[in-house]
C-alpha beads as a LAMMPS data file, in Angstrom:
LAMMPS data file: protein, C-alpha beads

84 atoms
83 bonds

1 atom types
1 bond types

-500.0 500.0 xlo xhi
-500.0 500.0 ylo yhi
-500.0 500.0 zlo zhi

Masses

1 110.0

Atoms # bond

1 1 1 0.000 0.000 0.000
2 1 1 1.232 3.608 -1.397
3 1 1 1.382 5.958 0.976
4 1 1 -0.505 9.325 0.013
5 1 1 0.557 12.237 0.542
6 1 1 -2.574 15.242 1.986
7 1 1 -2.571 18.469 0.924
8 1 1 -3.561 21.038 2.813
9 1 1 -4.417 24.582 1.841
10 1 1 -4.573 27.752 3.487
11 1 1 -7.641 29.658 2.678
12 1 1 -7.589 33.430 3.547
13 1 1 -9.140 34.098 7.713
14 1 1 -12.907 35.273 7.267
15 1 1 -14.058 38.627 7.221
16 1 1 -17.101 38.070 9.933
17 1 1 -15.695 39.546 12.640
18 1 1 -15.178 42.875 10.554
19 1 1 -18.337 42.353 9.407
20 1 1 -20.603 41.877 12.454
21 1 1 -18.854 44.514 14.868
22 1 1 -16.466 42.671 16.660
23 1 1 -13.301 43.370 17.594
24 1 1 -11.052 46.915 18.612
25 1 1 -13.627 49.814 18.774
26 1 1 -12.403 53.208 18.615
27 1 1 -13.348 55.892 21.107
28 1 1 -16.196 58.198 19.669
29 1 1 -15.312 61.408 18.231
30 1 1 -14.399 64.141 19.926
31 1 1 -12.490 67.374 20.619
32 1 1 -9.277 67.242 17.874
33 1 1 -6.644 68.638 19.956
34 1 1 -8.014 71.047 22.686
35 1 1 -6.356 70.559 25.723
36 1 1 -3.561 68.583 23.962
37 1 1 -2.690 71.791 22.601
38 1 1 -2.603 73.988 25.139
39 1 1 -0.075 71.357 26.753
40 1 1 2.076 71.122 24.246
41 1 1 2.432 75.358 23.369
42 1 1 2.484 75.440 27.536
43 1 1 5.751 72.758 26.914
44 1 1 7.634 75.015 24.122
45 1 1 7.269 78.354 26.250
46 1 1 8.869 76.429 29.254
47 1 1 11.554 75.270 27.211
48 1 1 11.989 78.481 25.852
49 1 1 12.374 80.160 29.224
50 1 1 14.730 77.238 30.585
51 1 1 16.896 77.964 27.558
52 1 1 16.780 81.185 28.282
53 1 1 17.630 81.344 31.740
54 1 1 20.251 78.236 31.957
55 1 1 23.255 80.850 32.075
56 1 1 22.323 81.683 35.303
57 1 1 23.049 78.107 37.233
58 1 1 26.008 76.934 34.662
59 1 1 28.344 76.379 37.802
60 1 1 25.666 73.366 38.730
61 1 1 24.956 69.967 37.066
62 1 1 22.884 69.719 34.286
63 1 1 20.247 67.642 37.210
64 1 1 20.369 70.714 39.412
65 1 1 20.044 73.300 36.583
66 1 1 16.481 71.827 35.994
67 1 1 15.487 71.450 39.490
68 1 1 16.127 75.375 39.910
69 1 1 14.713 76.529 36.642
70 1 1 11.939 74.529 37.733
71 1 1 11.468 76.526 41.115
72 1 1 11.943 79.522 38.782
73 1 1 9.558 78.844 36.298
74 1 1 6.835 78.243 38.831
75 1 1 6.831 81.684 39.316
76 1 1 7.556 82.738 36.128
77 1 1 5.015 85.017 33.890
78 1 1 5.633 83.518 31.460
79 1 1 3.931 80.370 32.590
80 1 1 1.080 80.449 31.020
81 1 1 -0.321 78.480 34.848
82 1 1 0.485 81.793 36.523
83 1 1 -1.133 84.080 34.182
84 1 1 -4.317 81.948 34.324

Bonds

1 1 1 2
2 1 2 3
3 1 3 4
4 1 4 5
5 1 5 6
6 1 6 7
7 1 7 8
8 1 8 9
9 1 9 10
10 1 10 11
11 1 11 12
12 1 12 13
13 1 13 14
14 1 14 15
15 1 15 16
16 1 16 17
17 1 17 18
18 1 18 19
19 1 19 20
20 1 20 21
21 1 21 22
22 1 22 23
23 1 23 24
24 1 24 25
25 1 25 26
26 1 26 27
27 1 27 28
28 1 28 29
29 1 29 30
30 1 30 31
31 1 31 32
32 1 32 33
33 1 33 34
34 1 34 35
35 1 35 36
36 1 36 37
37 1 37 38
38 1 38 39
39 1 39 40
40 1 40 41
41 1 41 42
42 1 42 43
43 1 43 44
44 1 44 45
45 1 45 46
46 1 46 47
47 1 47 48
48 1 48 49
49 1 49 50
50 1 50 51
51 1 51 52
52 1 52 53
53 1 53 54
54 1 54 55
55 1 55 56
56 1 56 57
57 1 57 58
58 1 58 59
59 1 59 60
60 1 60 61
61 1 61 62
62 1 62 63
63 1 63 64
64 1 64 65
65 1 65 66
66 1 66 67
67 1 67 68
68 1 68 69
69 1 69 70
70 1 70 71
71 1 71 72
72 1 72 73
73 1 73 74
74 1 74 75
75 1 75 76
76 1 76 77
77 1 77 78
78 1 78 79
79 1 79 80
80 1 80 81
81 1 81 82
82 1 82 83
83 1 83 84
């Protein structure tokens, strides 16, 4: 007796799941970049101002610089947390 060989083919996965619902939903709609940009222009002006002001604490690490410009730009005006 000849052994015989099986063939098996690979048939493409079904579409059902697509097609009923199923699966990752994405979040409704909403607000395109509100508060996400108010973050990120509120980022750039505190980079600004510890670019800005790093001459003043050269003599410390670059660690320390940021923990004092921090302190500093609390306080700052032109924090846009102060002016509100």
């Amino acid at each position: 007796m000849a052994p015989t060989a099986t063939t098996t083919t690979k048939t493409a996965p079904s579409k059902t799941k697509a097609a009923n619902g199923s699966g990752v939903k994405k979040a409704p709609g909403g607000r395109k970049g509100g508060k996400n940009a108010n973050a990120k222009n509120a980022m750039v002006k505190m980079q600004a101002y510890f670019k800005a002001h790093r001459h003043e604490f050269k003599d410390l690490p670059f660690k320390e610089q940021q923990k004092e410009l921090g302190k500093k730009w609390k306080t700052a005006p032109e924090n846009p947390k102060v002016s509100a």
